[in-house]
ZABA-138135 format. One record per residue (C-alpha): y negated, x, z negated. Coordinates in steps of 0.2 Angstrom, whole numbers, plus 2048, in hexadecimal, padded with zeros to 3 digits. Example, Ala and Ser with C-alpha at 12.3 -4.5 7.8 and 13.67 -1.06 7.14 Angstrom:
BEGIN
+-----+-----+-----+
:   Y :   X :   Z :
+-----+-----+-----+
: 816 : 83E : 7D9 :
: 805 : 844 : 7DC :
+-----+-----+-----+
***
This chain:
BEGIN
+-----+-----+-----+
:   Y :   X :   Z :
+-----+-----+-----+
: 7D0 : DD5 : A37 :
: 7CF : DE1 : A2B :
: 7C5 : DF0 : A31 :
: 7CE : E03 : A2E :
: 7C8 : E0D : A1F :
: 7C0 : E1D : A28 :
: 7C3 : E2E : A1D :
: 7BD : E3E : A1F :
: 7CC : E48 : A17 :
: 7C9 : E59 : A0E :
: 7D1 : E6A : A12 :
: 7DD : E6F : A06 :
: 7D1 : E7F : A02 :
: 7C2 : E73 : 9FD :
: 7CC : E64 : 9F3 :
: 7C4 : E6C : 9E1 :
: 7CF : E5F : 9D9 :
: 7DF : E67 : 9E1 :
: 7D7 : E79 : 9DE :
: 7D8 : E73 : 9CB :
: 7E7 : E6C : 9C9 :
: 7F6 : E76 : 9C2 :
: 7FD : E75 : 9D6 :
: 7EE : E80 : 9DB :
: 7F1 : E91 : 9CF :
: 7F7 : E99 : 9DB :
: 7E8 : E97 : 9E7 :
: 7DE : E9B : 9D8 :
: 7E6 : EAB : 9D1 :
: 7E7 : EB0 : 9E5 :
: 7D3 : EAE : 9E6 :
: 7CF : EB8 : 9D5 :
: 7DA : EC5 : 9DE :
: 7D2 : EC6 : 9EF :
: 7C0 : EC0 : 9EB :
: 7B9 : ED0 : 9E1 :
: 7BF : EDA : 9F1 :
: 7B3 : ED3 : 9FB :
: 7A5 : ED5 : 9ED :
: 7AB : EE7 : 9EC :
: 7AB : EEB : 9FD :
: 79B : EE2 : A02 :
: 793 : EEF : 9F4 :
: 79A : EFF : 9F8 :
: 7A4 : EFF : 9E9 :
: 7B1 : F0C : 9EB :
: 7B5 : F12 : 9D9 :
: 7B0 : F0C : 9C7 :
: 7AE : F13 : 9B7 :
: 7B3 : F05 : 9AA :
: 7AD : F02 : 99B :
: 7B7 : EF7 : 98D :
: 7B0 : EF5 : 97A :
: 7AD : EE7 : 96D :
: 7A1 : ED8 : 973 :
: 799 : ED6 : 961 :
: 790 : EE8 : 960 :
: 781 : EE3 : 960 :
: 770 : EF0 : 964 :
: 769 : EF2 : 954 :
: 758 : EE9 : 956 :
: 762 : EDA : 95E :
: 76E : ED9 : 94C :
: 75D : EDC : 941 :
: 756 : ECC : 949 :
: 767 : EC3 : 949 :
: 767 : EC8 : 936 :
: 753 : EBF : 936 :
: 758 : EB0 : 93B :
: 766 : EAC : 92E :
: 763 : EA5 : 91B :
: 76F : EAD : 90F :
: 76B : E9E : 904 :
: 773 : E92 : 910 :
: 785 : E92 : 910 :
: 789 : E94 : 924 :
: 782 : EA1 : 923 :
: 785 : EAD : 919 :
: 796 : EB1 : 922 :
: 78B : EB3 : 934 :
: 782 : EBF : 927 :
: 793 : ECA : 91F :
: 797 : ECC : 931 :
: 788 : ED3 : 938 :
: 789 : EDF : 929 :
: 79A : EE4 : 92D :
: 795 : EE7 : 93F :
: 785 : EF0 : 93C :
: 78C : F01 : 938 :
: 793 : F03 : 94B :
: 783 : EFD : 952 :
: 780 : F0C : 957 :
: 78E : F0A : 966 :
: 784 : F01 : 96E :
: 775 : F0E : 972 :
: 784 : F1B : 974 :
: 78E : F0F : 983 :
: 77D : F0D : 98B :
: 778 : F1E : 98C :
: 78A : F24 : 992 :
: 788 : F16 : 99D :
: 778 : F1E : 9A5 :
: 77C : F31 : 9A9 :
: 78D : F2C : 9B0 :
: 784 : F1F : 9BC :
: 776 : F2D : 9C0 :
: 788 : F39 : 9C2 :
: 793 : F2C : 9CD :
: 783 : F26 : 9D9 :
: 780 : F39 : 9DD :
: 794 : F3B : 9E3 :
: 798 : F39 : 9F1 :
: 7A7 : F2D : 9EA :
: 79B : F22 : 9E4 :
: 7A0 : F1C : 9D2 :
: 798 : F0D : 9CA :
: 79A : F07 : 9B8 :
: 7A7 : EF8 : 9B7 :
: 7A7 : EED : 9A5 :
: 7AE : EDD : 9A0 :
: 79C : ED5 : 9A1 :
: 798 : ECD : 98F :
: 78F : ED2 : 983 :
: 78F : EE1 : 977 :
: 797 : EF2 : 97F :
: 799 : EE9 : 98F :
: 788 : EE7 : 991 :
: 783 : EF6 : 989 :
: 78C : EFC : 99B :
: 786 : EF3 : 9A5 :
: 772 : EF7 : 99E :
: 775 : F09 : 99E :
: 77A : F07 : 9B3 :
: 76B : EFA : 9B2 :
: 761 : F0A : 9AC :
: 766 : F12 : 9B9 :
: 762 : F09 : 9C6 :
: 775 : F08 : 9CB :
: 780 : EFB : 9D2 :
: 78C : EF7 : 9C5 :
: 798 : EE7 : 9C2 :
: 79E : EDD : 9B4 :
: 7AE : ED2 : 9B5 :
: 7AE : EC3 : 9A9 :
: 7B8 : EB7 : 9A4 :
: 7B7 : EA6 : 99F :
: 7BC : EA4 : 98B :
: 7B5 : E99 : 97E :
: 7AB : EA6 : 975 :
: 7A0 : EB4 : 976 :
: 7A4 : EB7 : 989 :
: 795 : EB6 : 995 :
: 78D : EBF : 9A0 :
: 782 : ECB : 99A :
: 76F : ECD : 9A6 :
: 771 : EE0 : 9AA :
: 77E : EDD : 9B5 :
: 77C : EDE : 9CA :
: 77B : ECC : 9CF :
: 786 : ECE : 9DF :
: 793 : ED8 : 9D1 :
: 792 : ECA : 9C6 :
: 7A5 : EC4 : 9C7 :
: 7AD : EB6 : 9BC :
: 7C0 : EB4 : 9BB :
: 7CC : EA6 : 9B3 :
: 7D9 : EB2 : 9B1 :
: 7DC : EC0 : 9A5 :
: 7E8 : EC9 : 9AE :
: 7DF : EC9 : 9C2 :
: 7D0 : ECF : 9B7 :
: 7DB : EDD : 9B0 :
: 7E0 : EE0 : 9C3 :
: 7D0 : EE5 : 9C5 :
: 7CA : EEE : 9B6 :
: 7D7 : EFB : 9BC :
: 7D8 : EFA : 9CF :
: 7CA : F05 : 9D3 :
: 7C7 : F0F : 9C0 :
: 7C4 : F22 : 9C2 :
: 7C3 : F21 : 9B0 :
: 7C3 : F15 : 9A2 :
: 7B8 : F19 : 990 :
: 7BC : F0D : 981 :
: 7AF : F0A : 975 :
: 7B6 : F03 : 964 :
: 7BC : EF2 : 966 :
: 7C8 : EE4 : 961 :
: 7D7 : EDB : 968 :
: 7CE : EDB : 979 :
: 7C9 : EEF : 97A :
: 7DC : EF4 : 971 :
: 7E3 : EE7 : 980 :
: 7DA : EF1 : 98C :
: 7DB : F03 : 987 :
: 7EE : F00 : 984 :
: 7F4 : EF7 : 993 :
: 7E9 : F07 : 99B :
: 7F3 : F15 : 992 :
: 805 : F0B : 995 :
: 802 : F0A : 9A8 :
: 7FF : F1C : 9A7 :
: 80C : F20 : 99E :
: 819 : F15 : 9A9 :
: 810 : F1C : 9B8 :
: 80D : F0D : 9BE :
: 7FB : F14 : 9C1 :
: 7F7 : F24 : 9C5 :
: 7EC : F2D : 9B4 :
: 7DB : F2B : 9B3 :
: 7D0 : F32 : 9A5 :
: 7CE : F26 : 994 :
: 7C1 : F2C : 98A :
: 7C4 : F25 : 979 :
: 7B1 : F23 : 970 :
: 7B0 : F21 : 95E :
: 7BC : F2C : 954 :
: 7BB : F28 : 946 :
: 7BC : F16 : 94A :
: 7CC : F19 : 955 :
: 7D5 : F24 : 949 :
: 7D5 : F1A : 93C :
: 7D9 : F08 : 944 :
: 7E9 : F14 : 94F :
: 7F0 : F20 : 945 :
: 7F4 : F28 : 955 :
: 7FE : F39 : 94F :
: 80B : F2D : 947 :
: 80F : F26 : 957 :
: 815 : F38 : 95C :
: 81B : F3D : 94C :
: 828 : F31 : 94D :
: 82C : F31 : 960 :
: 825 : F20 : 966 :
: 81B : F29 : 970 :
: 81F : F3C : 978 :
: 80F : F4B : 976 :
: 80C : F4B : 989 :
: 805 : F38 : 988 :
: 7F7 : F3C : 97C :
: 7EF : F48 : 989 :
: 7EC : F37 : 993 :
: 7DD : F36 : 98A :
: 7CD : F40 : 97F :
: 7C3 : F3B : 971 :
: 7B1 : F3C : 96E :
: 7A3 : F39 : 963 :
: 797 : F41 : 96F :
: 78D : F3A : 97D :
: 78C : F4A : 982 :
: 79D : F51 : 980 :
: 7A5 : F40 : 987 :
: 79A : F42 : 999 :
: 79E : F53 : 99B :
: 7B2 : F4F : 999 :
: 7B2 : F3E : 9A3 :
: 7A9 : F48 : 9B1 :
: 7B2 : F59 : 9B2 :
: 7C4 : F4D : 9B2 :
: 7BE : F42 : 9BF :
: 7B6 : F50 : 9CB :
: 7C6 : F57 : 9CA :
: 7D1 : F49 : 9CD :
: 7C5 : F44 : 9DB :
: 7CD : F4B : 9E9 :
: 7DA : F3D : 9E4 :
: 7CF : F2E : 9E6 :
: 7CA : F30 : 9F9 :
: 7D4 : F23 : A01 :
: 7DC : F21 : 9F4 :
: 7D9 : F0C : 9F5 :
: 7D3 : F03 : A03 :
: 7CE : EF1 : A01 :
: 7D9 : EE4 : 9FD :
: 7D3 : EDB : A0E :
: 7D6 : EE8 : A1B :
: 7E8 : EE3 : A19 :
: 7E4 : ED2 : A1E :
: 7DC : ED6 : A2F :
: 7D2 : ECA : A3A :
: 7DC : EBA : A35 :
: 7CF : EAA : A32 :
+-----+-----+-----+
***
């Protein structure tokens, strides 16, 4: 007689090949919504300051040895080379993001609304962020994404802040949820994605404003010729006050401060966790 196969069946929540499939997007995108809550409430976080910019700025000494390690007699090369000469001039971003990046974590650790520095986590101005908190001694989080290129996770992130997501727009969810301010550091598609999803929300009131400190003048006025955009009424004179240009260190901390000291009386309560709603259900 044959004897009866004995199986040990999974939980749905534990099949990986099931939390793989196409059926299981929905479970996925459910967990890159409800996971960094937990992660965020575990670690105090009650309020970021985010951070968006390019990922290939490079620190200068880190481009000088990039630039060592090519031939420009060998023929693979000498576009790695052209590129790292076109990129060199906003090197200098770099060491601006980081120090920016320090006195606001030194400012948001000694409020009493705790603000922690918030980046997508790769490389370049992310973690030019991200170091500056590390300089500080701060808590601070990156939120990466899985892509096939220059995307990983830089090492001056806060290990338990260290969040990795599958999808763009849960990430997105996130950059905003709990920003008292965003500052954008020249950038390409990505940074313009970000900045301008930021400002439209705003403008549609879908959020309430936050400050956006726009770093790098001459950068931003010449890629966004931004007086065109009200001289022919695509966009009205009152949405350019949602957000300030800088070139200073010292002019952009002072401005991100004094708006966000004011609009702090805003914040308190102003989100709770996403879990409280969920009460005690196992």
């Amino acid at each position: 007689m044959q004897e009866p196969i004995k199986s040990n069946p999974l939980l749905a929540h534990e099949n990986k090949e099931f939390l793989n499939s196409s059926q299981g997007r929905q479970v996925r995108i459910l967990s890159e919504f409800i996971a960094p809550d937990v992660n965020f409430e575990h670690s105090k976080i009650r309020h970021t300051m985010v951070f968006f910019g390019s990922a290939r700025i490079l620190p200068h000494d880190a481009l000088l040895e990039q630039r060592a390690a090519l031939d420009p007699s060998r023929s693979e090369d000498i576009a790695k080379l052209a590129r790292l000469a076109r990129v060199e001039p906003l090197c200098r971003y770099y060491d601006e993001s980081r120090e920016l990046a320090r006195r606001l974590s030194v400012w948001g650790k000694s409020r009493p609304e705790r603000y922690s520095i918030c980046t997508g986590g790769g490389p370049g101005i992310m973690e030019a962020g991200n170091r500056g908190a590390f300089d500080a001694k701060c808590p601070n989080i990156g939120l990466n994404i899985q892509l096939p290129f220059e995307q990983h996770p830089n090492p001056y992130i806060s290990p338990e802040l260290n969040l990795q997501f599958r999808y763009f727009f849960i990430r997105k969810f996130w950059f905003l949820f709990k920003a008292r301010c965003l500052v954008a550091f020249p950038g390409g598609w990505g940074t313009l994605d970000e900045l301008f999803e930021t400002l439209t929300l705003m403008q549609t009131k879908k959020i309430d404003p936050i400050p956006v400190l726009i770093f790098g003048s001459e950068y931003w006025k010449k890629l966004v010729n931004w007086d065109y955009l009200v001289e022919v009424g695509m966009v009205d004179e009152t949405d350019m006050k949602h957000f300030h240009f800088s070139d200073s260190i010292d002019d952009a901390f002072q401005w991100l401060v004094t708006e966000m000291e004011r609009l702090a009386p805003t914040f308190e309560g102003q989100f709770e966790p996403l879990g409280h709603s969920f009460g005690s259900i196992q």
